[in-house]
N, C-alpha and C positions, 0 to 999 in steps of 0.2 A: 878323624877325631870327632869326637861327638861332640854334641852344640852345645852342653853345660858348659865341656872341659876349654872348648874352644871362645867361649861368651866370659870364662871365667878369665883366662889368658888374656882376650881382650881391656876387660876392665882393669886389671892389673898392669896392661900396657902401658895406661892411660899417665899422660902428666903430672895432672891434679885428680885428686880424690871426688871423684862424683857421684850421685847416689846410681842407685844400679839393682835391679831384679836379684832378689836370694833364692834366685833359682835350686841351688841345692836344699837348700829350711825348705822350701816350699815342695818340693819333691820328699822331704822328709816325712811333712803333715800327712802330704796325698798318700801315703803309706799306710800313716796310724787311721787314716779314714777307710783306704781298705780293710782292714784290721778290726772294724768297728761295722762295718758294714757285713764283713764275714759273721759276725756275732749275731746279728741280729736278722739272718737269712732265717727266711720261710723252710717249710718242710718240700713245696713245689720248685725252692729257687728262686723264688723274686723275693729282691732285697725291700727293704722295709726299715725304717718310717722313709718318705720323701726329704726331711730335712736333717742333716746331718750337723751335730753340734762343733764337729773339728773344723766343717767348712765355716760354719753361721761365725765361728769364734780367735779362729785362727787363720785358716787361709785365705780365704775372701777376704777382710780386715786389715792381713799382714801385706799381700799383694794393692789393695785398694790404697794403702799408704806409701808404696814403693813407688806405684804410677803416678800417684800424684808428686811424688819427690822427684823424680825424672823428669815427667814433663818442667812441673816446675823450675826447674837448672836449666831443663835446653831452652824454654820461654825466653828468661830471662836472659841467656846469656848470648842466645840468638838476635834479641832486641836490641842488645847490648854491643855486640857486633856491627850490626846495620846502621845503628846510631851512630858509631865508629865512623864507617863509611863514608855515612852523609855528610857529619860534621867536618869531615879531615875530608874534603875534596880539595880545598885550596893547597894545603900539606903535602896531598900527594901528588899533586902539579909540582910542587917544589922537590921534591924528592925523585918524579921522573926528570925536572928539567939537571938536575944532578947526577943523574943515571943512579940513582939506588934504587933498587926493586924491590928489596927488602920489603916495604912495606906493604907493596903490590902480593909478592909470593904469601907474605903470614896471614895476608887475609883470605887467601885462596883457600893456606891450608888449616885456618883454623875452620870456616867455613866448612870444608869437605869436613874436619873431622869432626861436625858437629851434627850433619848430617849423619853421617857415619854412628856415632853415639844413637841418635834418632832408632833409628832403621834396623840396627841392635838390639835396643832392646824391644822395638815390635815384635821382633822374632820372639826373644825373649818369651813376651807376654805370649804371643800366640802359640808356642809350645808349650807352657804351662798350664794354660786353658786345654789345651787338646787332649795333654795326659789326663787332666779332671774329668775329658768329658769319657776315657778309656775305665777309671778308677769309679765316679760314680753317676751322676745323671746327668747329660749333656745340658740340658731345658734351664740346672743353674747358672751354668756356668754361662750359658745365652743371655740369660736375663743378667748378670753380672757385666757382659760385656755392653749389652745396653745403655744401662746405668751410667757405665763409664762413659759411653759417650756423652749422654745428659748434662754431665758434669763437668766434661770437658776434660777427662785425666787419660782420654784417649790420645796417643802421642800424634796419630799418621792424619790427626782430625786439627792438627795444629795450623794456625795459618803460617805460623814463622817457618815450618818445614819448609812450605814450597817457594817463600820468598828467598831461603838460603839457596835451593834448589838453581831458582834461577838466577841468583846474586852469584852462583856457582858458577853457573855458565857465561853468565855477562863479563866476569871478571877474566874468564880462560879466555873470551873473545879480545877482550881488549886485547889481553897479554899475548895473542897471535897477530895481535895488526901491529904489535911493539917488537915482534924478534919475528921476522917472517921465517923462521922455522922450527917456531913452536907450536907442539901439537894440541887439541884442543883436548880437554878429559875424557876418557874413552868412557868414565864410569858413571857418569854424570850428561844429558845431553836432550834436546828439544826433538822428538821424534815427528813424521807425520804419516798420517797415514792413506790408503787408495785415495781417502776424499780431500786429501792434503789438510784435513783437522790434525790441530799439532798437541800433542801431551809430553811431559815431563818426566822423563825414566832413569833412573838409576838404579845400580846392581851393588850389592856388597855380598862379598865371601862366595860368590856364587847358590845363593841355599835364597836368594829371598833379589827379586827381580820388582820393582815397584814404579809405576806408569798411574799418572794421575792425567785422566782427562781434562783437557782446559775446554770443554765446549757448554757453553750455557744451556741450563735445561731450560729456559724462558721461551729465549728465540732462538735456539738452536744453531746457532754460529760460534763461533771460536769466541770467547771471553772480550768483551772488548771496557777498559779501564775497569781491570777486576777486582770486586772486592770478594772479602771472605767471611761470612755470617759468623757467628758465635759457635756454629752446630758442624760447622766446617766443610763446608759446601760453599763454592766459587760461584760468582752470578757476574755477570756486568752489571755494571755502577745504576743504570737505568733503568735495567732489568727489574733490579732488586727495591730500588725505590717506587716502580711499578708496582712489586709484591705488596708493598708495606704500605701501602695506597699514600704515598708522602709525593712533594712534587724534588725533583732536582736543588730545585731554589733552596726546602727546607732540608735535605737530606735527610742522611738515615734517622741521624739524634732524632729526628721529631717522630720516628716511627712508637707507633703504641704498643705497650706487651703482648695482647693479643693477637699479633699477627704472627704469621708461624712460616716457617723457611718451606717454600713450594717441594721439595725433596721430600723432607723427611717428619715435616707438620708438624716439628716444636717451635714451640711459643717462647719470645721474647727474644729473639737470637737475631737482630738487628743493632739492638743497642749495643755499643765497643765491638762493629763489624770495622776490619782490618781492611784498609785501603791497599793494594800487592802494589807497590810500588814500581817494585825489579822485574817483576811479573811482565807490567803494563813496558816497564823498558826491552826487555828480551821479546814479543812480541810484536811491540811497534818497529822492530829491528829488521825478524826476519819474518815477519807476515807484514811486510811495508804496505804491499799495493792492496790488501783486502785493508790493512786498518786506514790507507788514505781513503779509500770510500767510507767508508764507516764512520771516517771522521766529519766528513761533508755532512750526512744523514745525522751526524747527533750534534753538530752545532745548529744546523735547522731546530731540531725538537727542543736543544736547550734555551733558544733566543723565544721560540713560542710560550713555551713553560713559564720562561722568564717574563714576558712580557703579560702574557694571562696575569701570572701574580702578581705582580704592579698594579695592573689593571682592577684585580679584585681587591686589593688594598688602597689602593685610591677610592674606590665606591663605597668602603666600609670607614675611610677615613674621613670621607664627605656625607655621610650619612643616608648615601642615595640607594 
């Protein structure tokens, strides 16, 4: 089955009505842009002008508002979830010490199916891009996808992706230490690799395999208390307030605009950096003994930090 017919099936699967890639309108446009393109071919064959008015007006526009209707639904309802979680911990002590699992299971599987949604419509986007780059000049459709990241309406640059990721897997663990012959998600799962650095991989439909590095580009170690910039790039908590020349004490909020995510050099993408909560618990779990050192090493540096700034606030509060 082709991936329109099988993405279209998909969303018509779905529960509730959510926004979703018009994969086929958007295969329609790319059409009328060949079409337009054909018109206006050279006598040697090189097509001509550079800027295409179906694209400038219709497909980049119509797509630019799809991505951000997506993202926007999985954001929100991914946060919406997690919040869930947090707040209804006491609930669901009550509910296991009753043996209902009910509520255990619906969180698993809204979870997955929300990844699931995610990781969908990636494909989505990146099979639509690739036919644009087949139909007319790859270079826009690069600088479009750009942009999106900029913006933030790129979905797989989400921080809530890889919290559900691992709210995914923490919750399957649990639920094997509760029925010792339940299996854990094959589809969903903490991989490591020769150097035992561990990443987050999961597989949908077989057509789209996604593995997100958890190792800090700072200090080079596995992510230890991760947070997630604006620009969606993972750092340790330390790490990142190192970038943003802040100390621990004042955290991110006090970073400046100016400062720019060591990856990818965009500015301002400290302020509303995503604390990975589920992250920092699926790690401290099963990377125990690298994060009990780790842990040793950044309570030294935070009592120092801490203490320095006391110390330079008391000197500026005595006028010395």
């Amino acid at each position: 089955m082709k991936f329109c017919k099988k993405y279209q099936q998909y969303m018509k699967e779905q529960k509730t009505e959510l926004p979703a890639i018009g994969f086929k309108k958007l295969k329609k446009t790319l059409n009328e842009c060949r079409l337009y393109f054909q018109s206006q071919q050279q006598d040697d064959g090189q097509c001509f002008p550079l800027q295409c008015p179906m694209c400038d007006e219709s497909f980049f526009p119509s797509l630019h508002n799809q991505m951000s209707a997506v993202v926007g639904s999985f954001n929100k309802r991914a946060q919406k979830l997690l919040q869930l979680h947090r707040s209804s911990s006491f609930r669901k002590y009550l509910t296991m010490w009753f043996k209902d699992p009910g509520n255990h299971d619906d969180l698993m599987q809204e979870g997955k199916d929300l990844i699931s949604y995610a990781l969908i419509n990636a494909i989505a986007v990146r099979k639509i891009l690739k036919k644009y780059h087949k139909v007319v000049y790859s270079f826009q459709g690069q600088e479009f996808r750009s942009q999106a990241q900029n913006i933030q309406i790129e979905i797989l640059q989400s921080p809530w992706l890889r919290e559900l990721m691992a709210f995914h897997i923490n919750l399957s663990e649990e639920k094997v230490k509760e029925s010792q012959s339940a299996l854990l998600s094959q589809d969903c799962s903490l991989i490591f690799d020769d150097e035992q650095k561990p990443s987050l991989s999961w597989e949908l439909f077989d057509s789209l395999k996604l593995d997100i590095d958890l190792t800090c580009s700072i200090c080079l170690d596995t992510v230890f208390d991760p947070v997630c910039l604006r620009c969606g790039h993972i750092f340790c908590y330390m790490c990142a307030c190192s970038a943003a020349s802040v100390t621990i004490v004042d955290g991110l909020k006090a970073a400046e605009p100016k400062h720019k995510c060591p990856l990818c050099r965009e500015a301002g993408v400290f302020e509303g950096a995503v604390h990975m909560d589920q992250l920092h618990i699926l790690l401290r779990r099963r990377c125990h003994e690298y994060w009990e050192k780790r842990l040793q090493s950044e309570r030294a540096e935070r009592v120092r930090q801490a203490k320095q700034h006391w110390e330079t606030q008391s000197r500026a509060f005595l006028g010395v």
